[in-house]
C-alpha positions in Angstrom: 42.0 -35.8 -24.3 43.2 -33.3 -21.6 40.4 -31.1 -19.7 41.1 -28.3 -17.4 38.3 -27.6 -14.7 38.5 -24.1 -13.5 36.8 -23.8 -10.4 36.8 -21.7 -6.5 36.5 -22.4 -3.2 32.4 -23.2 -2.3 31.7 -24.6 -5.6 28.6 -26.1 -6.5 29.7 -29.9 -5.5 28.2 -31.7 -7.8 29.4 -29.7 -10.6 32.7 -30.4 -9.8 32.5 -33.8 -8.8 30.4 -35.4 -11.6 32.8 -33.9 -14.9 35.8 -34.5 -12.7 35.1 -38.2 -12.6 33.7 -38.5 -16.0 36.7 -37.1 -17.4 38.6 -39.5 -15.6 36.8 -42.2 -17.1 37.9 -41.0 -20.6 41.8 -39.7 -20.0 44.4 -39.6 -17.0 44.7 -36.3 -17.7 41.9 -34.1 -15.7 43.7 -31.0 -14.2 41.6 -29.4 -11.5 42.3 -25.3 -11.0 41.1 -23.5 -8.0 42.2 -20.4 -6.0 43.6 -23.1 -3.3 46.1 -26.4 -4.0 45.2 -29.2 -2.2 42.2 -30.4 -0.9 39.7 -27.8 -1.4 35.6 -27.5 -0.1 32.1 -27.3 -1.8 29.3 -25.7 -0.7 28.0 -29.0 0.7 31.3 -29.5 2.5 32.5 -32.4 -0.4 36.0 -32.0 -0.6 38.2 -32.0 -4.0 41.8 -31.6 -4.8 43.4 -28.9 -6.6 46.5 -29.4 -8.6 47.5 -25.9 -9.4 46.5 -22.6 -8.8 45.1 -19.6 -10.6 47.6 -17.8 -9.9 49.9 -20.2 -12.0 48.3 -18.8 -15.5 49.8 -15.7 -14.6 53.3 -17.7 -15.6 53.6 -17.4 -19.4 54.7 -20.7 -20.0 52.2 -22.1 -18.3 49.2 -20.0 -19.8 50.4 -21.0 -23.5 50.9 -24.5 -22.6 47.3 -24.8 -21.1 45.9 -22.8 -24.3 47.7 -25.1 -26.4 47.1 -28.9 -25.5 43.8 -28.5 -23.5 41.0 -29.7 -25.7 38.3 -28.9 -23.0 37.5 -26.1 -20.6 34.8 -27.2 -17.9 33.4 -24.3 -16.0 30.9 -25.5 -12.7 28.9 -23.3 -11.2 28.8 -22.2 -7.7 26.8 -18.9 -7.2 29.5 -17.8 -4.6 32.6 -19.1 -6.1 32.1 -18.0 -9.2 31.5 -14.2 -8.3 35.2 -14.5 -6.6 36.7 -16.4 -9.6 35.1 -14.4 -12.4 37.3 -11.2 -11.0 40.5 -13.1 -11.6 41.5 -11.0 -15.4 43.9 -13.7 -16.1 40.8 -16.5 -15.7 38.5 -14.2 -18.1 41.7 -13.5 -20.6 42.1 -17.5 -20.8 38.5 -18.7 -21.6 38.5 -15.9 -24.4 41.4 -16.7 -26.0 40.3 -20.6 -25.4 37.1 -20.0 -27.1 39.0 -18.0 -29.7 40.8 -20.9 -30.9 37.3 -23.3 -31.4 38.3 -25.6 -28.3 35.1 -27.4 -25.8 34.0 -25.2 -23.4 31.1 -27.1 -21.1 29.7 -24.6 -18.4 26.8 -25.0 -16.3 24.5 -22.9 -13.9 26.4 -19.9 -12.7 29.5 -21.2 -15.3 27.6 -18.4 -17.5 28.9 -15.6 -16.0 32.5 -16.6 -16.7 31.7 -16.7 -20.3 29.8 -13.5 -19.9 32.9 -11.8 -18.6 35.0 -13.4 -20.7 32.8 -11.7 -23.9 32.3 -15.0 -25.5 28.6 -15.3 -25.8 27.6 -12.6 -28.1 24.8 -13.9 -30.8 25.3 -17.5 -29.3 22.8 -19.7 -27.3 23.7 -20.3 -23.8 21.7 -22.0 -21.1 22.7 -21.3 -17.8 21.2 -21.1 -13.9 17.3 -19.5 -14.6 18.6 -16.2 -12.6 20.9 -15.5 -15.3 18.8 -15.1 -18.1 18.8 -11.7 -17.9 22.4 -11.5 -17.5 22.6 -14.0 -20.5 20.0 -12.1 -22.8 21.6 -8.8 -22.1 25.5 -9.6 -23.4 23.5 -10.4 -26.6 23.2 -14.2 -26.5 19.7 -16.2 -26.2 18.7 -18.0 -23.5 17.8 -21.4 -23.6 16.3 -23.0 -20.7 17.1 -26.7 -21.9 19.2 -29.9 -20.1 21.9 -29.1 -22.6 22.1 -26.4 -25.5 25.0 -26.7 -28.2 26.0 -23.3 -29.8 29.4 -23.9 -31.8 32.4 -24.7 -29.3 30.1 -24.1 -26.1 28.1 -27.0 -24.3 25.7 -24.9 -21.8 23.5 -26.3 -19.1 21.2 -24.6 -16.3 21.8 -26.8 -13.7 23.2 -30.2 -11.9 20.2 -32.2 -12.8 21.8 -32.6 -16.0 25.0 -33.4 -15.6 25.0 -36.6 -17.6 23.8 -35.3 -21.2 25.8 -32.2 -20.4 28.8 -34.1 -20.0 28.1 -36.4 -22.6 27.4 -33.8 -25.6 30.9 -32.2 -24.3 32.9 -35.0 -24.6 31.4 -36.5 -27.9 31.8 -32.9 -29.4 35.6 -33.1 -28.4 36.0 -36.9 -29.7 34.5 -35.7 -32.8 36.5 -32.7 -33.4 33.5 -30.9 -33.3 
């Protein structure tokens, strides 16, 4: 299994931190994206590392290599980072075309407005942060105010009280082949 997580500056730490070491407990392969390499902050000052930058999709090879063996897209939440990272085009291009091709997508809270951007929840279910649910309701998806909501290739979840089943359903979902 590889998994991407695509994250910004002041993420919401335990977002990042809980998938990032759950993934590691099932592959090696966890590569961590953010608008800075190197160590990198949360809101709550926890500090991460970043192995490549956003700016490296914008390198063709790269893009079509990350489309093509990723088999899961985690997208934490954040309120403030992911209003900066959901302007990055090439970010919004990627989960589309991600989606597109039936691959795991697991976002939580403020993850939602990625997928918003990105177009990719139209006539789906989607749980998400409670302050999105307007957002949510009006780019035509439902929202669902559960731990974890399963809508085809999407794992949703409002918040980082669930982190475990939302975790869980995403990785059985990509050991399953969905």
């Amino acid at each position: 299994m590889k998994a991407l997580i695509i994250t910004w500056e002041n993420f919401q730490d335990q977002e990042l931190v809980y998938p990032f070491y759950r993934l590691k407990e099932e592959t090696d392969d966890v590569v961590v994206m953010s608008n800075v390499k190197g160590k990198f902050f949360g809101i709550m000052g926890v500090n991460m590392t970043s192995h490549v930058l956003i700016q490296d999709l914008e390198l063709p090879e790269y893009y079509t290599g990350l489309l093509n063996y990723t088999d899961i897209l985690v997208l934490p939440g954040g309120v403030k980072a992911l209003e900066k990272l959901r302007q990055e085009k090439t970010v919004i291009k990627f989960i589309a075309e991600f989606a597109a091709r039936g691959k795991v997508i697991a976002s939580t809270c403020h993850g939602a407005q990625l997928m918003i951007s990105a177009k990719i929840v139209k006539d789906k279910k989607i749980s998400g942060y409670y302050s999105l649910e307007d957002d949510i309701n009006n780019a035509g998806a439902k929202y669902v105010n559960a731990p974890v909501v399963v809508d085809g290739n999407i794992v949703s979840s409002p918040h980082y009280d669930h982190m475990g089943i939302w975790m869980k359903t995403a990785i059985d979902l990509v050991k399953n082949g969905q």
